[in-house]
C-alpha positions as CSV (number, residue, x, y, z in Angstrom):
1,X,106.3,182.3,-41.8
2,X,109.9,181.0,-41.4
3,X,108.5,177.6,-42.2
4,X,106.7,178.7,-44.9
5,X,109.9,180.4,-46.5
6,X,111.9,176.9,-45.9
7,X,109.6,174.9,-47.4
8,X,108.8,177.1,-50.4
9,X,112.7,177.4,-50.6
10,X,113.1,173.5,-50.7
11,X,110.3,173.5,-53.5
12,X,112.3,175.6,-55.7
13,X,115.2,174.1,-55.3
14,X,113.2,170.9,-56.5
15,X,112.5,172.6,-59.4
16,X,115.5,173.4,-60.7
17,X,116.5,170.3,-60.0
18,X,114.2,168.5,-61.9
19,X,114.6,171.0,-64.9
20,X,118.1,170.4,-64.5
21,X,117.6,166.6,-65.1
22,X,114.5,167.6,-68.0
23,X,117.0,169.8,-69.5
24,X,119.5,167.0,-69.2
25,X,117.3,164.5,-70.6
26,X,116.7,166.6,-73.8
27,X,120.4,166.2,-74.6
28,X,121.1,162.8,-74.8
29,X,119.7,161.1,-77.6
30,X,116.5,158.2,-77.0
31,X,117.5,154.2,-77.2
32,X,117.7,152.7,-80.5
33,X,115.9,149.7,-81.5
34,X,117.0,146.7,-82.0
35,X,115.6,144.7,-85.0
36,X,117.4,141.8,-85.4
37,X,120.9,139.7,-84.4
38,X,121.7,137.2,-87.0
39,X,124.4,134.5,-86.1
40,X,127.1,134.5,-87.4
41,X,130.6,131.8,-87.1
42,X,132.0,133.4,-83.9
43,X,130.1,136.1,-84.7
44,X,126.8,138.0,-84.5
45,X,125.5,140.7,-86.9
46,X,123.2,143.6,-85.1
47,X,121.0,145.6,-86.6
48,X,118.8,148.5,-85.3
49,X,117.1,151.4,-86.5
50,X,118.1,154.9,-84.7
51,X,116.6,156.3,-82.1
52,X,113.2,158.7,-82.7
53,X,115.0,161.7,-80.9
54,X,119.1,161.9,-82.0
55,X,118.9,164.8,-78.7
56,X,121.1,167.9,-78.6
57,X,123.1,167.0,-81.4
58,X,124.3,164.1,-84.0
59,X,125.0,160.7,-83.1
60,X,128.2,160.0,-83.9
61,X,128.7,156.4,-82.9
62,X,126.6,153.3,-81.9
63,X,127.9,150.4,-80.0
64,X,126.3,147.1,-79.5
65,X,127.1,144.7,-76.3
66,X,126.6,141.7,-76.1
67,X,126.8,139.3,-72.8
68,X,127.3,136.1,-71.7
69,X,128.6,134.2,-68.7
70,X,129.5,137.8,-67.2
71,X,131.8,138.7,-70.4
72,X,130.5,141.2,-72.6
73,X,132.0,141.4,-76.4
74,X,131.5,145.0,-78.4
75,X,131.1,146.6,-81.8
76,X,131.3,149.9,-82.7
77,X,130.1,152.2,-86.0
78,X,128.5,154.7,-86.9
79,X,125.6,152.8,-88.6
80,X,123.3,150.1,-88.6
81,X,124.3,147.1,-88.7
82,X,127.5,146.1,-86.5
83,X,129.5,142.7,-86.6
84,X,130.0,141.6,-82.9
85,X,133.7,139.1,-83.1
86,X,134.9,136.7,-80.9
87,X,131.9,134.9,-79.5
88,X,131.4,131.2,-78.3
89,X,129.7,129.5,-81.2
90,X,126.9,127.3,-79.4
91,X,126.6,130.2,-76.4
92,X,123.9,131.9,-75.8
93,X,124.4,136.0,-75.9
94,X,121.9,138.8,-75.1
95,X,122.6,142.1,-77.0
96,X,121.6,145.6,-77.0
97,X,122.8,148.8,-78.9
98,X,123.2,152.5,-77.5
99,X,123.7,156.0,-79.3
100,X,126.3,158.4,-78.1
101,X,126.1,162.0,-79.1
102,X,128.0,165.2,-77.9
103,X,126.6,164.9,-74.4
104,X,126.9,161.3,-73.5
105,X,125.2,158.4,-73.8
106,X,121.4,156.8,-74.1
107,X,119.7,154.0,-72.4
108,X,120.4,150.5,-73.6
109,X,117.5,149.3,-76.3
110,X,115.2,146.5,-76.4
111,X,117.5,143.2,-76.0
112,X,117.8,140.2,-78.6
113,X,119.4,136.8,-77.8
114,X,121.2,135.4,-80.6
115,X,123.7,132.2,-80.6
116,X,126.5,132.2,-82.8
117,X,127.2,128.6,-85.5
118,X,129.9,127.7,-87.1
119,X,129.3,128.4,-90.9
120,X,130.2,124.8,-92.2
121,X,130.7,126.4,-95.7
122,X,134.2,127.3,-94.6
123,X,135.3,124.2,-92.8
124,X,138.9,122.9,-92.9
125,X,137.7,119.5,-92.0
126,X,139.0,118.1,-95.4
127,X,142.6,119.3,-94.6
128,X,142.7,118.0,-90.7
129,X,141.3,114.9,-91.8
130,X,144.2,114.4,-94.5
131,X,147.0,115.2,-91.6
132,X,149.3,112.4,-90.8
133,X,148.1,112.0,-86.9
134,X,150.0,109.7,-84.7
135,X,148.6,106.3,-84.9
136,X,146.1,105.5,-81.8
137,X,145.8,109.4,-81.2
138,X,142.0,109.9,-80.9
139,X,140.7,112.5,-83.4
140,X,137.3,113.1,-84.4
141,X,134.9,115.2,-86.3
142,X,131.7,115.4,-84.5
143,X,130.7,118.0,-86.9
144,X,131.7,120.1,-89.7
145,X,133.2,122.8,-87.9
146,X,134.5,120.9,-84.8
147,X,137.3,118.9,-84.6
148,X,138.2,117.1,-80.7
149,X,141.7,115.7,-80.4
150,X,143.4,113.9,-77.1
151,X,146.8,114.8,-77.1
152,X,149.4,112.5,-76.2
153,X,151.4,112.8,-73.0
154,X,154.1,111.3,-74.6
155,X,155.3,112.0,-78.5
156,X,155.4,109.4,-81.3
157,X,159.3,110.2,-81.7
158,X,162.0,109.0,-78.8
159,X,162.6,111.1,-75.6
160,X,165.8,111.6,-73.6
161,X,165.7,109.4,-70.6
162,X,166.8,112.3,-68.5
163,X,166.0,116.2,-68.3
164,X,166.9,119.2,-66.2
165,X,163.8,120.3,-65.1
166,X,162.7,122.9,-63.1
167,X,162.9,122.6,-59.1
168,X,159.9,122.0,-57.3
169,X,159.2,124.5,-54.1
170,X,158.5,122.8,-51.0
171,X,160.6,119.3,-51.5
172,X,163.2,118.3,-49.3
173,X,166.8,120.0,-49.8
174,X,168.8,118.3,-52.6
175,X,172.4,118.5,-52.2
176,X,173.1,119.9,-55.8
177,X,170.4,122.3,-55.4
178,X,171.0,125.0,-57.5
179,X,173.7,123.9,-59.0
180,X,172.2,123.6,-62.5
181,X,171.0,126.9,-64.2
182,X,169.1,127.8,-67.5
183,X,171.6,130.4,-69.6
184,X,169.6,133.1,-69.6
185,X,167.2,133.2,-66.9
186,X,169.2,131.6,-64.2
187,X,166.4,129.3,-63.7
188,X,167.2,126.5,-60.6
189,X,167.2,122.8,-62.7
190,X,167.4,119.2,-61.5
191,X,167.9,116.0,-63.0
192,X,164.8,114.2,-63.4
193,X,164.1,111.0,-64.3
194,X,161.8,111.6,-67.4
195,X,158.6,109.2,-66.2
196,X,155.5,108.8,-67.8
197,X,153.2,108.8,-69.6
198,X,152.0,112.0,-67.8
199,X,148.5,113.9,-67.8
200,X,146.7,115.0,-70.7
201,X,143.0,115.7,-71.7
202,X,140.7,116.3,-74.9
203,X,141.2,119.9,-76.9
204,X,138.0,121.0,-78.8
205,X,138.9,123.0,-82.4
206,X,137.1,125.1,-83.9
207,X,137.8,124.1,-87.4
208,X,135.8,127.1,-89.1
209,X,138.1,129.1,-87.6
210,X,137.1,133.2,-88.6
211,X,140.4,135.9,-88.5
212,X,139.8,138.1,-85.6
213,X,140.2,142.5,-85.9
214,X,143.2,142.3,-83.4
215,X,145.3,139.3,-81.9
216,X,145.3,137.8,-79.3
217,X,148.4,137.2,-77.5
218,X,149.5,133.5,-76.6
219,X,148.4,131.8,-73.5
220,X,151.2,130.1,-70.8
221,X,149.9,126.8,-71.5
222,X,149.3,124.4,-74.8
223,X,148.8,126.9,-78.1
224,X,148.4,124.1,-80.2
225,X,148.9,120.2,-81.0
226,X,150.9,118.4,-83.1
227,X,150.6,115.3,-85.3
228,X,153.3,113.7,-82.7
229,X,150.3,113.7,-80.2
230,X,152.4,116.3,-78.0
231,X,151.3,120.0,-77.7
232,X,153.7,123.2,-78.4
233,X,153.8,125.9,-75.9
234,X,154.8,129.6,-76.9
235,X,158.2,130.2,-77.6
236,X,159.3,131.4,-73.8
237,X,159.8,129.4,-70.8
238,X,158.5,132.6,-68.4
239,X,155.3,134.6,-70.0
240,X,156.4,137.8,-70.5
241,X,160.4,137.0,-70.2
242,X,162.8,138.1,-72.4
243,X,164.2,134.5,-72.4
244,X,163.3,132.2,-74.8
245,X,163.2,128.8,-74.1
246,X,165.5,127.6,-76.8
247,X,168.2,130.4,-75.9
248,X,167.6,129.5,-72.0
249,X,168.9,125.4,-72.6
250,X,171.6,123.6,-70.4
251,X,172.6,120.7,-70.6
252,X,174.6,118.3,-67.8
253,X,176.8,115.7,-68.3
254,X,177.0,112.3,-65.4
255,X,177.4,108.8,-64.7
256,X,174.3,106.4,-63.5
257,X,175.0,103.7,-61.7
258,X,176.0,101.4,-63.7
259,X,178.9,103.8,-64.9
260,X,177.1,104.9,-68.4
261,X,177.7,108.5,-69.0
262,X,174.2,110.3,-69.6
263,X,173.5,113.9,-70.4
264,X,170.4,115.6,-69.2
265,X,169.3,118.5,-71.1
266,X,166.4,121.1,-70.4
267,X,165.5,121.2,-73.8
268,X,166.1,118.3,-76.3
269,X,167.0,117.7,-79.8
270,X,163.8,117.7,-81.0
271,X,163.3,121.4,-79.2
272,X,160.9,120.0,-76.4
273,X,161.1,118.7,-73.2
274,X,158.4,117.7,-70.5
275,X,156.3,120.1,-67.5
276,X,157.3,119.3,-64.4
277,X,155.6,116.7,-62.4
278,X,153.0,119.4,-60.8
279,X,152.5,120.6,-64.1
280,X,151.2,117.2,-65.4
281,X,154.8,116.0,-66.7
282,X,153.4,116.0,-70.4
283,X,156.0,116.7,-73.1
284,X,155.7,119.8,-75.3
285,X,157.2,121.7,-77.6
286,X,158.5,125.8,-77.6
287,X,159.4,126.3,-81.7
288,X,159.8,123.1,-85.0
289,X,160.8,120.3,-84.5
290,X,162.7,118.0,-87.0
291,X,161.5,114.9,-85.3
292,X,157.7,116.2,-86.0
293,X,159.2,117.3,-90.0
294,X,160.6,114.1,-90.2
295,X,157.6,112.7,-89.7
296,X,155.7,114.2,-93.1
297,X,158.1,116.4,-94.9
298,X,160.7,115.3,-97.8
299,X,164.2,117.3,-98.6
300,X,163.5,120.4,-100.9
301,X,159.6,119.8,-100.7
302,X,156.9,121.9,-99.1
303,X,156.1,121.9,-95.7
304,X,153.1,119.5,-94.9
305,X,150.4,120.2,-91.6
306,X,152.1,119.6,-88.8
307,X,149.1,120.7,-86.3
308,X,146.4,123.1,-85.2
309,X,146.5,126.1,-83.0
310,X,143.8,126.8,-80.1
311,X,142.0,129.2,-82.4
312,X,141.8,126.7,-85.5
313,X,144.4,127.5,-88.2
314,X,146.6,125.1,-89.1
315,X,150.3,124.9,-88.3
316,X,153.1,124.3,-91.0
317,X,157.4,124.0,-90.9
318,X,158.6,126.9,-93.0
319,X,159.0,125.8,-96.8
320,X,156.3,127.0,-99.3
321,X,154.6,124.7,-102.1
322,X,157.9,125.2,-104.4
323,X,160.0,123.7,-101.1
324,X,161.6,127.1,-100.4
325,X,161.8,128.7,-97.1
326,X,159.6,131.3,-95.9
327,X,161.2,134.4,-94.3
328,X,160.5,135.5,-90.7
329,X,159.8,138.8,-92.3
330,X,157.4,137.6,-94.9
331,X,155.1,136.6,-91.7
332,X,152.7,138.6,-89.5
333,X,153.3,139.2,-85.8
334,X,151.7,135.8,-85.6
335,X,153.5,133.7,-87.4
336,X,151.0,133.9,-89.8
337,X,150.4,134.0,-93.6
338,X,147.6,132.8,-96.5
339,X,149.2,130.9,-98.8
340,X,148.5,127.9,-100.4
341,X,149.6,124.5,-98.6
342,X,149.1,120.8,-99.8
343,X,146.1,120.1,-97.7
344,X,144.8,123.5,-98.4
345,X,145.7,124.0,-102.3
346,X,143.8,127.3,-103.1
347,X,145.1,128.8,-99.7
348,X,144.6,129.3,-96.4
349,X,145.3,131.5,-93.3
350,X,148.4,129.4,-91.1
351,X,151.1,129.4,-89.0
352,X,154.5,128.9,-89.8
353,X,157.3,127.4,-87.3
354,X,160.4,128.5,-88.6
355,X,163.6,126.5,-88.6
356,X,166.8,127.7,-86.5
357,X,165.3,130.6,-85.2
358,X,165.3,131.1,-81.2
359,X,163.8,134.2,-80.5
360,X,160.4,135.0,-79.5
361,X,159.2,134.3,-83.2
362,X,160.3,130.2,-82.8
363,X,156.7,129.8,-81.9
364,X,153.8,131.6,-82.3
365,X,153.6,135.0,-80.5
366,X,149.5,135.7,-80.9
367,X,146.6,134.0,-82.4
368,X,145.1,135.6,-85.5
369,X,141.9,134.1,-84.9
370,X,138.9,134.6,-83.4
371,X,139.2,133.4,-79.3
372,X,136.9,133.5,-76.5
373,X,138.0,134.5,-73.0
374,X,136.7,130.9,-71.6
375,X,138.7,129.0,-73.9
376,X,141.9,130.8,-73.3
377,X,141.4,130.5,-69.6
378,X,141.2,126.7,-70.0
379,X,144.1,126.7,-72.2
380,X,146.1,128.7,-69.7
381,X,145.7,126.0,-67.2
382,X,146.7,123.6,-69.2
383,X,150.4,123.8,-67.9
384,X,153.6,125.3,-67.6
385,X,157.1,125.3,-67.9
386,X,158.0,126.8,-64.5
387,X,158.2,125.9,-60.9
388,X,156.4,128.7,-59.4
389,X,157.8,130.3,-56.1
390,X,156.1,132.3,-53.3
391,X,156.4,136.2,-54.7
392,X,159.9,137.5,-53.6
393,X,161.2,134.5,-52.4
394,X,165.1,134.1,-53.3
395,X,166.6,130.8,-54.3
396,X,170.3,129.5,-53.2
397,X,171.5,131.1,-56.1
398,X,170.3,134.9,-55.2
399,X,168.1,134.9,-58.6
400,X,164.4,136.1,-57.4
401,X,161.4,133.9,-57.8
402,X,160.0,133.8,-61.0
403,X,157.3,135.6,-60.9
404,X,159.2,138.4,-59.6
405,X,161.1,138.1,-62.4
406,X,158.8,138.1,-65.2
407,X,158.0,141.7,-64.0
408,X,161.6,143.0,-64.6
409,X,161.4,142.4,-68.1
């Protein structure tokens, strides 16, 4: 009888349980369906019908995911259809849509692959293509939205023969180690030989370039390239530090050999300088430079293209088609403004390096555009500025290592 009692105990228990989960069920609303996922630049447009059964109460929101790779991009709206931004045109995603009422979530629906194109109607080949690229720099156009340029390890413009760069762990003691600091963030320089040419490799554009809901802040690495051949880096030495590079610059004066008095400099008169060796030793830039304006621009005339940036929009100096400068303020937290340009008479959405500025605004601060997690990845280790240290190590001077300092500030 005992037995009995358990087992008829264990049975009801059962029961609720499973009425529990029935009653549950009943809730949540069913899966949509999915009915179509039409590509878009960067982009994919979902559309899905609701579900049969919205459950307990309203659906209030719908939100479509789509994967690829491991990474997963997301919409979300209240109806039918949604714009998924920020996709890999030429990749491959699979997408499906839930509901979410008052009690949670439903099941994912059916799944729909879809691949994102570039929409060639919107290309900004015909401006790239009128840019005034270094001579022997390899750009091509192997389609109407693409555009693949080799930088230049070197720039078109002269170089100092000497830099303060930074110092590199794990070589032999110097005996002015340490003796040479950046202003601001204290950073351990040496003088170094500037050698060359230095390591580069190709950059793919996407030259139908679509504005994105919400930037995307800059990567440590290249941002952009230049018609010089050399790339421009973000506007601060350290990601994340309150020093910028151009505020950060030291300059030392000495004697070679043969008695000629030299001055090494971390950052040059034409506001760039090279990585260090184990960063490729590949010149860049952190803000304008006059040797690049020099290059294309006249006195009191408008700024012409002076590069691309990572996500496609062009790059420009700061004077506007009447040859007046544009005001910091008069840009977004990008750098960024539509306005028209010579290459791009009836307007377009660029970046603007302004001149004599050295805060965090000397260089771009975000993209605007549209930017996959795999291409900022590759841009990321495309090089840096830094020597990096082992975490809380302390140099001869007492400053920590710099990674430990980029988390102070």
């Amino acid at each position: 009888m005992l037995h009995t009692m358990r087992h008829s105990g264990k049975l009801f228990a059962l029961a609720l349980f499973v009425l529990a989960g029935c009653n549950e069920f009943r809730h949540l609303p069913w899966a949509p369906s999915m009915t179509a996922a039409r590509p878009g630049n960067a982009s994919a447009i979902i559309a899905f019908v609701a579900p049969v059964y919205a459950g307990q109460s309203a659906i209030s929101t719908y939100v479509v995911n789509c994967t690829a790779a491991g990474e997963t991009w997301s919409a979300r709206g209240e109806a039918s259809p949604l714009t998924v931004l920020g996709l890999g045109n030429g990749v491959e995603y699979v997408c499906v849509v839930t509901a979410s009422n008052a009690a949670g979530t439903s099941a994912n629906s059916n799944a729909i692959k879809v691949t994102p194109q570039p929409d060639a109607a919107h290309s900004l080949a015909s401006g790239y293509r009128q840019a005034a690229w270094v001579s022997g720099m390899s750009v091509t156009f192997p389609n109407a939205c693409t555009m693949t340029v080799w930088p230049s390890a070197r720039p078109s413009h002269a170089v100092d023969g000497y830099y303060l760069t930074p110092e590199l762990t794990g070589e032999k003691q110097r005996a002015d180690r340490g003796t040479h600091l950046t202003a601001v963030s204290a950073m351990p320089l040496e003088v170094t030989q500037h050698r060359g040419p230095g390591a580069t490799s190709p950059m793919q554009f996407n030259i139908c370039p679509t504005k994105a809901p919400v930037p995307t802040a800059v990567n440590a690495g290249a941002i952009g390239v230049l018609i010089s051949g050399s790339v421009l880096f973000g506007a601060a030495e350290i990601a994340g530090h309150r020093a910028t590079t151009l505020k950060d610059n030291a300059a030392y004066t000495f004697k070679n050999r043969e008695g000629e008095t030299i001055t090494a400099r971390f950052i040059d008169q034409c506001n760039g300088h090279p990585t260090p060796a184990n960063a490729g030793n590949s010149y860049h830039y952190h803000g304008l430079s006059e040797c690049v304006t020099a290059m294309v621009d006249h006195q009191n005339g408008p700024s012409h293209l002076l590069g691309v940036a990572l996500d496609g929009f062009p790059i420009y100096g700061d004077k506007d088609m009447s040859g007046r400068t544009i005001a910091p303020a008069s840009l977004d937290a990008c750098n960024g403004i539509t306005s028209p340009t010579p290459e791009f008479p009836n307007g377009v959405y660029h970046y603007v390096l302004p001149s004599g500025v050295k805060e965090h605004n000397a260089s771009m601060r975000c993209y605007g555009g549209n930017l996959s997690r795999k291409e900022l990845a590759i841009a990321d280790s495309s090089g840096f500025c830094y020597a990096p240290q082992r975490s809380g190590q302390n140099n001869s001077t007492g400053q920590m290592a710099m990674g430990e300092m980029a988390k102070k500030f």
